[in-house]
N, C-alpha and C positions, 0 to 999 in steps of 0.2 A: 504494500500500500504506500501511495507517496501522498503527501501532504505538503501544500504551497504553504507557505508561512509571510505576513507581512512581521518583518522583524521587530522584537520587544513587545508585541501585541499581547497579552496576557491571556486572553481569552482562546486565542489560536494555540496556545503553549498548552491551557486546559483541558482543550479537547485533543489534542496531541495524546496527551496522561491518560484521558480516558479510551482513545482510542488502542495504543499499547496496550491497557491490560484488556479491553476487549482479545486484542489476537493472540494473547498470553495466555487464555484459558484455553485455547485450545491444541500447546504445546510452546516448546521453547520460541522464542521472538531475536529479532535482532533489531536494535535501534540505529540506523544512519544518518550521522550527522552531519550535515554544512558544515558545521561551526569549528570542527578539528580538522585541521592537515593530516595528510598520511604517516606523516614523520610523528606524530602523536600518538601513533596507536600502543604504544608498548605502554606510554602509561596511563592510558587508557584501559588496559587488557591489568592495568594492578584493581582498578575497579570491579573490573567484570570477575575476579578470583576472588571476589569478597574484601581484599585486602586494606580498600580504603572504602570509609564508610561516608554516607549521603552529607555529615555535616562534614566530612574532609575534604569532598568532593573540588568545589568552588576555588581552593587554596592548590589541591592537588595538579588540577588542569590549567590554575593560572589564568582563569575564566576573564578579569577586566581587561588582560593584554591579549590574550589567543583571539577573543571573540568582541569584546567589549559593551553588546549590550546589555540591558541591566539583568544583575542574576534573578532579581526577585520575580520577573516575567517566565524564567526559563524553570525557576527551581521546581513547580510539582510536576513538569517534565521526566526531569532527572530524579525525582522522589518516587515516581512512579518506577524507573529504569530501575531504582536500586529494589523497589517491590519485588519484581516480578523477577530479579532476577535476569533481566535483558543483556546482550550482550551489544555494549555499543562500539559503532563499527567509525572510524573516522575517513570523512570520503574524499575531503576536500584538495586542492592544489595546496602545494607549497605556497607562500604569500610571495617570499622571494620572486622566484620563477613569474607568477602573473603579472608581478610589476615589472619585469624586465619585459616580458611580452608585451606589456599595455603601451611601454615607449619605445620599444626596439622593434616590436614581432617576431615571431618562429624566427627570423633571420639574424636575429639576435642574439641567440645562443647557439652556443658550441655543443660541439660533440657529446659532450657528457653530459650535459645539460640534455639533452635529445633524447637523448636513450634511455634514462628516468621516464619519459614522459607516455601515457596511453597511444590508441592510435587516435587520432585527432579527425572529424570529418568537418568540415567547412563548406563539402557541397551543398548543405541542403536548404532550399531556397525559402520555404515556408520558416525553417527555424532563423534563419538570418533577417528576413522580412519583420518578424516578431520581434526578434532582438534587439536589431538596429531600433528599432521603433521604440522599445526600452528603454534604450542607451542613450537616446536623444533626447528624449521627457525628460530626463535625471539631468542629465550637462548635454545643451545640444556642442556638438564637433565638426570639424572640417572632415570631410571626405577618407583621406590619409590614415586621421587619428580613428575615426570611427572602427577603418577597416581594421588596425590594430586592438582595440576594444573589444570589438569581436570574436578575434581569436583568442583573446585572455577569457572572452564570455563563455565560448565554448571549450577551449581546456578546461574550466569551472567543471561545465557539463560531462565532455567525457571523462573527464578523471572520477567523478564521483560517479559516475557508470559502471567505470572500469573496476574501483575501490569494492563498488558494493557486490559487484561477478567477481571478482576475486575471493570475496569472504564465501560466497556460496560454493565455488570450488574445493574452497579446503576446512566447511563445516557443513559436512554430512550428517548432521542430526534430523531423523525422519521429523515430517510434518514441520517443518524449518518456516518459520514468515518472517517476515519485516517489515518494519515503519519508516520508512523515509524521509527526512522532514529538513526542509530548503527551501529557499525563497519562491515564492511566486512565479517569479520570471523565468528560473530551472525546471517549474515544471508544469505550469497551466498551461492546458490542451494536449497535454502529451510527446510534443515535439522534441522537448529539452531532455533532461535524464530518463524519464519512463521509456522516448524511443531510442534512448541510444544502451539502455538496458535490453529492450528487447532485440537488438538486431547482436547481442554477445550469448544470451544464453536465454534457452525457450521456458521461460518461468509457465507456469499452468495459469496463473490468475494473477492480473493487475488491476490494483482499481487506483484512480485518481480523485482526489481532494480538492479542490484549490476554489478559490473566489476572484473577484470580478474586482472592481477600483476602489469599491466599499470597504472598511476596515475590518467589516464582519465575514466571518467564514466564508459565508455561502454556502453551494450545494455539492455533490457528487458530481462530477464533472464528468466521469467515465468513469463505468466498472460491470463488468471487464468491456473492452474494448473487440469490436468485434474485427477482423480481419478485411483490412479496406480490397476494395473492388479491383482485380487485375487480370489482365492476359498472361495464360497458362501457353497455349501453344496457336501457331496461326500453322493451317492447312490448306496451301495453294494450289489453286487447277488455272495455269495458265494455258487459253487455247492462242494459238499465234494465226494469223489469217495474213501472212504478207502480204501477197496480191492485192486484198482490200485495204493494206496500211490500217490494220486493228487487231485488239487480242480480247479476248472476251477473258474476265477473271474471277475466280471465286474463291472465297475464303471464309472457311470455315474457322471461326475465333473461340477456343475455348477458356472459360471464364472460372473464376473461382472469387471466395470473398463475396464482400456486401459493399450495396449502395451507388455511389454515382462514378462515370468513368468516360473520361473524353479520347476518341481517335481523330487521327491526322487523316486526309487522303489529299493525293493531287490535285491540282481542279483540270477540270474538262471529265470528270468521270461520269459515266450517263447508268444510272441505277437500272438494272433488268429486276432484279426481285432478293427477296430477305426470308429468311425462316428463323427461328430459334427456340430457345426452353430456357425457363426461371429469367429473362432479361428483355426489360423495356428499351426498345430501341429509337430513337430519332435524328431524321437526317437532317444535314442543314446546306446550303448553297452558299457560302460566307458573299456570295457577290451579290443575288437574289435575294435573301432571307425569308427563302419560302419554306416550308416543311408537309409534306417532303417535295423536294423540286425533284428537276428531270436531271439534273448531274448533282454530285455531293463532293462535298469536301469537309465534313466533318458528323461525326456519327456521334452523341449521347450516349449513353448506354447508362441504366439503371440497373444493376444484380441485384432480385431479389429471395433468389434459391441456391444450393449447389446440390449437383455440379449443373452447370450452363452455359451455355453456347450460343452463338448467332453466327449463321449460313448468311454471307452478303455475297452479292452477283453484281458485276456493274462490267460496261464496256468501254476504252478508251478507242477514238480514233485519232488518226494524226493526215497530216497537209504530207502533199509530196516534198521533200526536205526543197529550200532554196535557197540561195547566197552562197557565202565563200565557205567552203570547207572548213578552213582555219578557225575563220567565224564561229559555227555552226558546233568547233569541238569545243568551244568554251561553255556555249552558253545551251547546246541543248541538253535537256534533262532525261525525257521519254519520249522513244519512237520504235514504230513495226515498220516494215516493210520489207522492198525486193530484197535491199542492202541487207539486213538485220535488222535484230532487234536489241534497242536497250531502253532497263528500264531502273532508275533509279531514284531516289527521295521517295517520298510518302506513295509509292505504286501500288501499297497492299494499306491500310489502315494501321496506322503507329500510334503506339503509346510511349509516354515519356520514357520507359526502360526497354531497349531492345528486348524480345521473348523468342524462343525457338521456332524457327519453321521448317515446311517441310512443305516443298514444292515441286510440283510437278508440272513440267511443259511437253506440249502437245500438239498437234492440228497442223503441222508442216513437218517438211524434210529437215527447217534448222537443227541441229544440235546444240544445245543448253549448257550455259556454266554459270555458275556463283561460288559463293563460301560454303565451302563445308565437305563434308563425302557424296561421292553420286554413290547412291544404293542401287537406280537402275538405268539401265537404258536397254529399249527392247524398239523395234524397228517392224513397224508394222503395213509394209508395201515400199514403195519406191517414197511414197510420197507424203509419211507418216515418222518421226522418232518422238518415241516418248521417253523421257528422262526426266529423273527424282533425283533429288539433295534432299539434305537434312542439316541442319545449322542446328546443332543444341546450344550450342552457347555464341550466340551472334556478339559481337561487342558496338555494332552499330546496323541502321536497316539495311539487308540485303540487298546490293545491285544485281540487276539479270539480265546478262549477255546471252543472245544466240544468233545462228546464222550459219549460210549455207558453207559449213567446214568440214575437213578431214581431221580426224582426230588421232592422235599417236598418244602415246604412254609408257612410261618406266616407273619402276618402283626406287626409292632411293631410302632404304631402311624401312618405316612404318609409313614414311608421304608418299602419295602418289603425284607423278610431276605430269600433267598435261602438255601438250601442245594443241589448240583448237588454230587452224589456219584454213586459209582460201588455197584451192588446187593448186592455182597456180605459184602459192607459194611453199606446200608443204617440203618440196626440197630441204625448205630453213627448217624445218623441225627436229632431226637428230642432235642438231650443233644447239637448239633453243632448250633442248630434253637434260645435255650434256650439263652446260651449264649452269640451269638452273637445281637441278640434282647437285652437282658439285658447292652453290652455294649454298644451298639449305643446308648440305651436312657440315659446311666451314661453319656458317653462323650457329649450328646449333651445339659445335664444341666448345664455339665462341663466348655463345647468349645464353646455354642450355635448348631444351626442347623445342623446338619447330612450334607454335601455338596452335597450327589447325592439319585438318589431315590431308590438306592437299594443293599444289600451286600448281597454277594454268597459267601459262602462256598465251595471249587470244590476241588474235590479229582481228583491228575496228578498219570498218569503211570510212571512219573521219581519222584525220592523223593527230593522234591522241599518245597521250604518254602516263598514263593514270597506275596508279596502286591501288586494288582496293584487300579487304583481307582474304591472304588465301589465291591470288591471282593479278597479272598486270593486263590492262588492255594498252595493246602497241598499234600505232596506225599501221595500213599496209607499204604504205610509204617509208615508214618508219623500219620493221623488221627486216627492210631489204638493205638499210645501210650495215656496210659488213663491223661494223664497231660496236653495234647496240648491244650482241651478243656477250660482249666481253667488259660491257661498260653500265648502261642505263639498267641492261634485264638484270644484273647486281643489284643494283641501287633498290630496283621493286624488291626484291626477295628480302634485301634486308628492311624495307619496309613493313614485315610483317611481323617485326620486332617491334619496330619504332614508328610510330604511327597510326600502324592498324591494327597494330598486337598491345602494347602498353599505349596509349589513349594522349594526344595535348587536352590538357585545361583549356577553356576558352578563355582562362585569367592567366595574363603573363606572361605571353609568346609562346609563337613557334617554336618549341625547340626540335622538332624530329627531324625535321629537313637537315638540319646542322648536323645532328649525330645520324643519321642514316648517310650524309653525306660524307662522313670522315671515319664509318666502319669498314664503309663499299667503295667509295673512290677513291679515301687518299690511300686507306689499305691495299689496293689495287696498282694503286702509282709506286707505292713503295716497293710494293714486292717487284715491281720490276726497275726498282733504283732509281725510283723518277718519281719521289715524294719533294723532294728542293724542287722541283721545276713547279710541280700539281700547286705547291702550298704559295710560290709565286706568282702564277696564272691569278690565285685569289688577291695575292695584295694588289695587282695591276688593273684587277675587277674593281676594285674597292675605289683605289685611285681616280679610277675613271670615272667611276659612278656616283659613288656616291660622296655629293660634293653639298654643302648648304643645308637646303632644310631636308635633303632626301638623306641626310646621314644619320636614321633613326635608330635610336638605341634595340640591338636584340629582344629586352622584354616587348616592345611595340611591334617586333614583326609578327605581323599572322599569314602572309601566306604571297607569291611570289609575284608581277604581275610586270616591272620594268628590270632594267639593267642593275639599276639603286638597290632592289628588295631584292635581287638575285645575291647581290654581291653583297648585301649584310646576314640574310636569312641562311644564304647555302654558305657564301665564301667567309664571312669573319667568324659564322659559326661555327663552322667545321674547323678554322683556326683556334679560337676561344677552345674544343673540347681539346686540340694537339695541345694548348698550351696548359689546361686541365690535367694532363695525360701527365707530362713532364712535371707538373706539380705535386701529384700527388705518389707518382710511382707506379711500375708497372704491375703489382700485385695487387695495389687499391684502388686501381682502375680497374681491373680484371673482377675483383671481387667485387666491385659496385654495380659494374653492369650486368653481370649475373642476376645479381639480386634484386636490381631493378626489376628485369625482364620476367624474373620469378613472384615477386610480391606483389609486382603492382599490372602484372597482365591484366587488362581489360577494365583498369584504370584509370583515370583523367590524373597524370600530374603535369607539375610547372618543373619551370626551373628551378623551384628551391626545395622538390622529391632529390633531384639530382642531386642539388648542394650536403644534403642532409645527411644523402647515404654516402656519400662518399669522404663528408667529414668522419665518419663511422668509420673506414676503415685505415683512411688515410692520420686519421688519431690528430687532424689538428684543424684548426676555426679556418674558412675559407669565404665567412661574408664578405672579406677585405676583396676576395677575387671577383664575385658574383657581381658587386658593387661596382666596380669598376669596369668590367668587361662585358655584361648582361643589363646591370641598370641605366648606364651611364651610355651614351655614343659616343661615338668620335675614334679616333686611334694616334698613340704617337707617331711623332717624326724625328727619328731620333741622330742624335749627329755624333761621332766619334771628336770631341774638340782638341784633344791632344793626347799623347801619348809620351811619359817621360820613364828615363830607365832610375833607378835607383839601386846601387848594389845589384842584389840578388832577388831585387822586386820590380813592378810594372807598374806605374800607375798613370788611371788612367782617367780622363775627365769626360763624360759622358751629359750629353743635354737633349734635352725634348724643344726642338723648337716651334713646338704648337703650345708652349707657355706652360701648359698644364701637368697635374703633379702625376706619374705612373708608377705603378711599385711592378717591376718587371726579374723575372729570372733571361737572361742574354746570354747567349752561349757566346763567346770569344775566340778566332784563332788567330795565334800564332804562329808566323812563320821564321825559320830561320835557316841557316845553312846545314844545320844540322833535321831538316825537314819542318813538319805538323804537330802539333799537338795543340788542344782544346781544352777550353773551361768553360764551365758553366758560374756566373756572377749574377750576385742576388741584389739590386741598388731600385734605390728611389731614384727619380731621376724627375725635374722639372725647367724652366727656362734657364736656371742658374743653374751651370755646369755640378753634377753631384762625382766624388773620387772614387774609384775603386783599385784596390791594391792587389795585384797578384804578383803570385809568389813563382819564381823562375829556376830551373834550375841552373847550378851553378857554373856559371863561366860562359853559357847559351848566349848568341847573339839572336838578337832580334833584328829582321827585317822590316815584318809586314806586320799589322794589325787589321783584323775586320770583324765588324760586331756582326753579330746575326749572319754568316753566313751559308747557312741552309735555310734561311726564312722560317726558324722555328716562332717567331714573336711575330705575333701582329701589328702593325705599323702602318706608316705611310712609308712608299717606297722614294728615296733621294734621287734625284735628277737622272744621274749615272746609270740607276736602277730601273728607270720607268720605261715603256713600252713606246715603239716612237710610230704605231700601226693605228690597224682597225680600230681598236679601244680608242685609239682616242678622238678621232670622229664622233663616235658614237657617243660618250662620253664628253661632247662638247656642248659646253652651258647655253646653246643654242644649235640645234641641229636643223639643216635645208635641206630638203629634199627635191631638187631641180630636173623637171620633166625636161625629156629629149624635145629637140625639134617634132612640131607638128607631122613632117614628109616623115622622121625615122618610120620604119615597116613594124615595126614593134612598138608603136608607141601606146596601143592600150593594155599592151602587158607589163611597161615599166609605168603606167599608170594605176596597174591594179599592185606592183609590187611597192609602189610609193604609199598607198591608201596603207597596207599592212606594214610597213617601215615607221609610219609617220604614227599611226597606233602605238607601237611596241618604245617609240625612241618620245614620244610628244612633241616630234618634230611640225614644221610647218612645209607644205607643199608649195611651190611655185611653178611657175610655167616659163619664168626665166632670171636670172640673173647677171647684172653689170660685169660682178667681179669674183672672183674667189676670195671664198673664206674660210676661216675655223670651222671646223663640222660641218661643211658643204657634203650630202653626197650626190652626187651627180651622176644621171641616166640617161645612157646612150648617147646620141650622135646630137650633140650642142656645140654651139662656138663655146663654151668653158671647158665641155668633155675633150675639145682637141686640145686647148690651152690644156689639162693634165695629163693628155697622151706624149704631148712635147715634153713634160715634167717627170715623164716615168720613164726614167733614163734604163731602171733592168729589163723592159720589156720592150724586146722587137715588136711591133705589130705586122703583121704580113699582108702582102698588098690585095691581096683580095678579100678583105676585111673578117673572117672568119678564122682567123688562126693567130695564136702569138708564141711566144720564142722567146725563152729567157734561159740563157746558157745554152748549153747543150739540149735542154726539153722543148720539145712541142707539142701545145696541144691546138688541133687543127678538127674542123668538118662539124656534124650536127650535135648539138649540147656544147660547142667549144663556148668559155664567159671568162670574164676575167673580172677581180675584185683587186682593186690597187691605190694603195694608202699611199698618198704624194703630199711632202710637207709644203705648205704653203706658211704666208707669213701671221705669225702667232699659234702654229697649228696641225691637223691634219685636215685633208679633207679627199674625201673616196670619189674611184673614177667608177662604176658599173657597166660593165655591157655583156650584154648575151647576144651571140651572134647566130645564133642558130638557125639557118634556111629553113 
């Protein structure tokens, strides 16, 4: 039983006492208190041995400091505890630790501090909604402070969860109850302690206490509680009708629990008919607000029996697909047709928790793929395949790819690895089977276990480069570049770690792009001795791009979309986790990721699950890091200012000339006649030159000094260093896109490639310009495009304008094009032409 308490209220303390011995007649009781930390339990536990009696009590516990309101309110409480004989349990946080949380947050303590503490839940929206709204009545806050407050609110919470499942763990006394008794805020409506007790251990009976803003009790709030209203399993009959561009759908939803319960669907759904048992159903048209209208997009459901079910049938059609390709793979959601079919977001009725399905597609020749195991596929004429999945544990709604494919397969241990492709391209299939077999068994000695039991390879009719869990879809354009096999279809597999295996927050940033980025590519780069190059490629991203206001801090990125968000999202993060790596060691990296991958599969965390676990094994505080390189944007520019010898030492004066203060680990090498050797230097460094001293061995001359020489540190790259190409076009704080002459023969195709160009870069289109500039790129046959054919001193161009010639190579006849970065003044700017008859 839990009991809301307004503090010092005498009355509430009364029926507290009578309530206790109420549960005490009908076997031993335990009483849980707010008012004690858990570090108090031992002398507490001199109480419950008889040891210290009711008048020692007050003196014993140190009551006006542990708790401070008044005893005389509290005392037939504990008059009552020492009756009955109660065993009181203290549930509370440390004081210490909530205040540090309330001004620092979680990210505020260290390691050890962490691992004291319960697990902590923060998603849940209803408890935070109530909270906040608490928290603001008492001292309203800024935004910041709030979110802080919060997490002190609910550490409160689960600690006194966790305290009170802990004592029923390890006190087995048959017929066992308890009284609960904490503030109001902890526990009225059940969201605060009561649910975060039930979701640790399945008590038989709960009942709840608490009152309303009045100082008097009130009523029974809840007892027992009866099991809210939820989807058990959804059961899919997808029919596919290509030819018509439509799939007719049914799903069978089964229910369990009581009362009220809301689904998602698509719009454009066109309802055919409903059945079910124990459940009131209503459709709604969010556009119309009719009930029921002729399409739906959200269903009511009322449980009023178990077990119950609702059979819903509805059809989607779709338009003959139009526009650009490229276009079209962004932004379309669902479609059937000649091409295939896909179908993703709300295609089946969702509820807030993904629930297991189990689908089955039918009514054409396509072949079907999702998440999870195919149980069947059985082929029923020329013009028929039926195929079943089973998703038991979805970690988001299932997408459904199908279409007219050849299908191959290998087993790689317990996963099975698909290949779904078009005829014309199944050739790529053993080398797509290879691969991805060989990556799931690296990452899974890597990460531990594979999360789901099977990954598909699926070639889309739009040129697509998607992860979803359990499978990639690759455009067909895409599959046929000979590099994907050895590069991107990595990157998916390991996506099924990071991303669609352990979950991002929607609080905090992206981080999976960054670490699936630097599992699969830089590891990829290295093992062929080409991680200095790969880790370079990113600083000259960075450079390029992201300049101003597009230099946004990591916790702000969510997801990828220009040049700017590539090169902070995939390149400074996958930098950030190399320089993580090197911080904490190669066994407390190893051991973090593990346990990431293990604890928190199917998960939502941030960036600061990562920080957490990894100060756990790395055994030391790394907010100093997160702060800096996750909260914060920007990156040093770091300058080597001099270099003096001293005796048998180095010293060396090191500056950031972007002003700002960096705590950096810099690897150092030395050169001398006696060859290499390296160090790794741990210094602050900010506009004023900061020393560091290294130690030489003795009688060693020194020649050379170079800081960072493999690009382990993130940075801006110095003059010497930066990229004198494409990047920096593209990367220019004003990028033109300059259409060819009218007469060129090809001018609506450097017209449609300018519309996609000027998308991707925010460039602006023109039809011509005076002069050349910074970030001009230029298409086809213009008076500018000859001025930089004049300027592009390593290419021949050959005189029958389809072929060129740079050294000894030529590339001549249909597909010949040429991409050529010519400096002009302040800059680069690109010459384009595709010559192709």
């Amino acid at each position: 039983m839990f009991m809301g308490e307004q503090h010092g209220t005498k009355e509430h303390h009364i029926l507290q006492a009578k309530l206790l011995e109420t549960l005490a007649e009908d076997g031993p009781v335990v009483l849980g208190c707010e008012y004690f930390p858990r570090s108090m339990q031992p002398v507490l536990d001199a109480f419950n041995r008889g040891e210290v009696t009711f008048e020692q009590f007050r003196a014993h516990v140190n009551w006006d400091k542990t708790w401070g309101f008044p005893w005389e309110a509290y005392a037939p409480l504990f008059k009552a505890a020492a009756k009955v004989k109660a065993t009181i349990v203290a549930l509370n946080a440390e004081k210490a630790t909530v205040r540090q949380v309330r001004m620092k947050g979680f990210e505020g303590l260290g390691w050890k501090e962490l691992l004291k503490l319960p697990r902590v839940d923060l998603e849940r929206p209803d408890h935070r909604k109530r909270s906040n709204e608490a928290l603001q009545k008492v001292h309203p806050m800024p935004e910041q402070m709030l979110r802080r407050y919060y997490q002190a609110f609910t550490l409160w919470d689960d600690t006194m969860a966790d305290s009170l499942c802990e004592h029923f763990l390890r006190d087995r006394r048959p017929n066992l109850r308890a009284l609960v008794v904490a503030g109001r805020a902890h526990i009225e409506t059940g969201t605060g302690i009561p649910d975060r007790v039930t979701r640790r251990l399945p008590f038989e009976r709960l009942i709840v206490v608490g009152g309303d803003d009045d100082p008097s009790l009130g009523d029974v709030v809840v007892g027992p509680t009866p099991p809210p209203a939820e989807v058990v399993r959804h059961q899919i009959e997808v029919i596919l009708d290509p030819a018509g561009r439509s799939a007719t759908i049914s799903d069978r939803i089964e229910l369990r629990g009581f009362g009220e319960l809301e689904l998602k669907l698509a719009p454009g759904m066109t309802l055919v008919g409903t059945t079910g048992q124990g459940v009131e159903a209503c459709f709604f048209d969010e556009t119309q607000g009719k009930a029921p209208p002729s399409t739906i997009e959200r269903v009511h459901l009322t449980v009023g029996q178990n077990p119950a079910w609702l059979e819903v049938t509805y059809r989607a059609q779709f338009e003959e697909l139009q526009g650009s390709r490229h276009a079209l793979s962004r932004s379309l959601a669902r479609y059937v047709g000649p091409e295939g079919a896909y179908l993703s977001g709300a295609w089946y009725p969702q509820d807030a928790a993904p629930s297991p399905v189990e689908v089955t597609v039918t009514g054409s020749a396509f072949e079907a793929v999702t998440t999870g195991k195919r149980t069947k596929r059985v082929r029923h004429g020329e013009a028929n395949v039926e195929t079943t999945w089973v998703c038991e544990r979805p970690f988001e709604p299932l997408t459904l790819v199908a279409g007219p494919y050849q299908v191959r397969e290998r087993q790689q241990g317990a996963t099975t690895i698909y290949a779904y492709f078009y005829a014309e391209d199944i050739g790529l299939a053993p080398r797509y089977l290879e691969q991805a077999g060989g990556a799931v068994e690296r990452f899974s000695e890597e990460l531990g276990p594979y999360p789901f039991p099977a990954f598909a390879v699926v070639e889309h009719f739009l040129p697509t480069g998607y992860g979803f869990p359990g499978f990639t879809l690759l455009g067909k354009h895409v599959v046929r570049l000979p590099f994907i096999a050895d590069t991107s279809l990595i990157h998916e597999v390991a996506h099924c770690w990071w991303g669609n295996g352990v979950l991002v927050s929607p609080r905090g940033g992206n981080w999976c792009e960054a670490l699936t980025s630097y599992v699969a590519d830089h590891a990829g780069a290295e093992a062929k001795g080409e991680g200095s190059r790969y880790r370079w490629e990113h600083l000259a991203d960075y450079g390029a791009y992201a300049k101003g206001e597009k230099e946004l801090a990591l916790a702000d990125f969510k997801s990828r979309h220009d040049g700017a968000t590539r090169a902070v999202g995939y390149g400074k993060g996958a930098m950030v986790f190399h320089m993580l790596r090197r911080q904490v060691g190669e066994e407390a990296w190893r051991k973090g990721l593990r346990r990431l991958a293990s604890k928190q599969m199917g998960q939502e965390i941030g960036w600061i699950s990562i920080r957490f676990t990894l100060e756990m094994y790395a055994k030391q505080k790394l907010g100093w890091f997160f702060q800096q390189w996750v909260s914060r944007p920007g990156a040093p520019e770091l300058e080597l200012v001099s270099a003096e010898r001293r005796g048998d030492e180095l010293v060396l004066r090191i500056a950031a000339r972007d002003g700002a203060k960096w705590r950096l680990r810099i690897p150092v090498a030395l050169e001398g006649p006696g060859g290499e050797w390296r160090q790794d230097v741990d210094v602050t460094v900010s506009g004023d030159p900061s020393e560091v001293t290294l130690k030489l061995p003795q009688g060693e001359a020194i020649e050379r000094v170079t800081l960072d020489p493999d690009h382990d540190v993130f940075r801006r790259l110095l003059p010497p260093e930066q990229p004198r190409g494409i990047r920096r076009a593209l990367g220019a704080e004003r990028v033109t896109i300059v259409l060819p002459d009218p007469t060129d023969p090809h001018h609506a195709a450097y017209a449609a490639l300018a519309k996609q160009l000027a998308a991707r870069s925010g460039g602006e289109v023109v039809e011509g310009a005076p002069s050349l500039e910074p970030g001009m790129i230029v298409l086809g046959q213009s008076p500018l495009g000859r001025k930089l054919r004049g300027r592009a001193k390593a290419v021949v161009f050959e005189e029958q304008g389809y072929g060129y010639r740079e050294g000894a190579a030529a590339v001549r006849g249909p597909g010949a094009g040429l991409v050529a970065a010519v400096p002009v003044k302040g800059g680069v700017a690109l010459l384009v032409e595709g010559h192709s008859p």
